[in-house]
N, C-alpha and C positions, 0 to 999 in steps of 0.2 A: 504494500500500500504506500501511496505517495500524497503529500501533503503540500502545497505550496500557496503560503498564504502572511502575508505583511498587515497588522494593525498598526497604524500610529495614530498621534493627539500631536499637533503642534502645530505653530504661525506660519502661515505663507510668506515667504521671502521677497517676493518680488510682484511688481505691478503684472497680472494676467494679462494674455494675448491671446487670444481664441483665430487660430488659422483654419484654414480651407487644404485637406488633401485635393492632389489630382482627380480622384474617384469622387468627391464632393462633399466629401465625411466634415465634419469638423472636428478639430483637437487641439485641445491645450495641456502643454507640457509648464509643470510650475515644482517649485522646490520648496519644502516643508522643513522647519525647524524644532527638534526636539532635543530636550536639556537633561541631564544629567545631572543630579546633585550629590554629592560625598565630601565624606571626611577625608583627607590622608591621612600618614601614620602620623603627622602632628598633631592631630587634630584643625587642622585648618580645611576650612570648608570650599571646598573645587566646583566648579559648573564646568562641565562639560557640552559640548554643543557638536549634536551630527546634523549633515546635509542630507537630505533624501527625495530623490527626483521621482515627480510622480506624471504620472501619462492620465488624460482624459478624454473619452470618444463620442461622437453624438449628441445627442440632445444635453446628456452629463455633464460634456464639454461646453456647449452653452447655457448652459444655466450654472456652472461653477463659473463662467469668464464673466455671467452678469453681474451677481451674487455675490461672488465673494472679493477681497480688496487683501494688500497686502498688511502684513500683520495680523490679520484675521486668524481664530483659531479654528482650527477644520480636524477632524475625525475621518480618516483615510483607510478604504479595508479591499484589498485584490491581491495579486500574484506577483511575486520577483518577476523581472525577465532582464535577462544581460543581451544587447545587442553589439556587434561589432564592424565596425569600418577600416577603410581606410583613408588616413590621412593623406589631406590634398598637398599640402607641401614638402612634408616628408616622408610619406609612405608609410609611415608607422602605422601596425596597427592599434587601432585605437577600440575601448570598450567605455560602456555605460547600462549601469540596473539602475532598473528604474521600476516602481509599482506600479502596474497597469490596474488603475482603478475599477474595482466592481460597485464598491457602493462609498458614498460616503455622507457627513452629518456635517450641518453647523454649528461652529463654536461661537464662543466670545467673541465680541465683536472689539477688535482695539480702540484703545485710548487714545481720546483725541484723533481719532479718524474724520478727517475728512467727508464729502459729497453726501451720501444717504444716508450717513448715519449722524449728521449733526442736521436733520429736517425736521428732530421731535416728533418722528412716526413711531418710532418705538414706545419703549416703557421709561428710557433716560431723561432724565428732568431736561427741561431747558431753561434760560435765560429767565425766563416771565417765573417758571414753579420755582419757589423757595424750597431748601434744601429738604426741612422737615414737612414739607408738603408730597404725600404720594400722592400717585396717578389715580385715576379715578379706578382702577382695574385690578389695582394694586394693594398691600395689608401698606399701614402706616406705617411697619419695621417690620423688618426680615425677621424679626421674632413671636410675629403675630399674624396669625391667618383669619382672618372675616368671614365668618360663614353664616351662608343664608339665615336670616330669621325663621324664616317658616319650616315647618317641617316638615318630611316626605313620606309619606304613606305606600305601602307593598301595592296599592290598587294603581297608583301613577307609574309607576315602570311598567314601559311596554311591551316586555317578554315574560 
């Protein structure tokens, strides 16, 4: 039995490009950052940091190059693949893995990001709501949850 299969959780590195193959597909290729945190033997606390190239096809592809913005945090889940060239100047050959995406989720959306996400469509305050004011949608503190007044009865569930 064989298994080939890549999760990550981490920031998009670079502003998205969603291109056009020959064939008319679309795909965008983007690079994900994830961190690593330890001790050494000093005790002194290290971050680590890998680069991981992720591939996207289709519709997937378009709607990640609409959607998502750099810095953003993304939940990434497909298969290794190592593809190999050759170099146009010096012949070398050359390799890159990369995660061909099957699925993936929306993270976090960065700080102080830019374009849609500073239009106050979301649940993030803007300029007009004071700090200790939540959204209408929202509990007054992430330690309180508002729930209906009314109560619900076995006879209103539809199944």
């Amino acid at each position: 039995m064989n298994l080939n299969k890549a999760m990550i959780i981490g920031r998009i590195t670079q502003p998205l490009e969603l291109k056009t193959l020959p064939n008319g597909n679309s795909v965008v290729n983007f690079s994900v950052a994830t961190n690593h945190i330890y001790k050494d033997q000093n005790g002194n606390k290290v971050e680590h940091t890998d680069f991981h190239n992720v591939v996207s096809f289709g519709k997937q592809a378009e709607t990640i190059a609409q959607y998502f913005v750099k810095g953003q945090e993304i939940y990434c889940e497909g298969r290794m693949q190592t593809r190999s060239w050759d170099d146009k100047d010096t012949g070398k050959k050359m390799y890159r893995t990369e995660i061909i995406l099957d699925r993936f989720e929306f993270g976090a959306k960065p700080m102080g990001a830019g374009g849609a996400y500073n239009n106050n469509q979301g649940n993030q305050p803007g300029p007009a709501q004071q700090a200790d004011e939540a959204p209408a949608n929202q509990p007054a503190s992430s330690d309180e949850i508002n729930y209906p007044e009314e109560e619900i009865s076995p006879e209103d569930i539809p199944f």
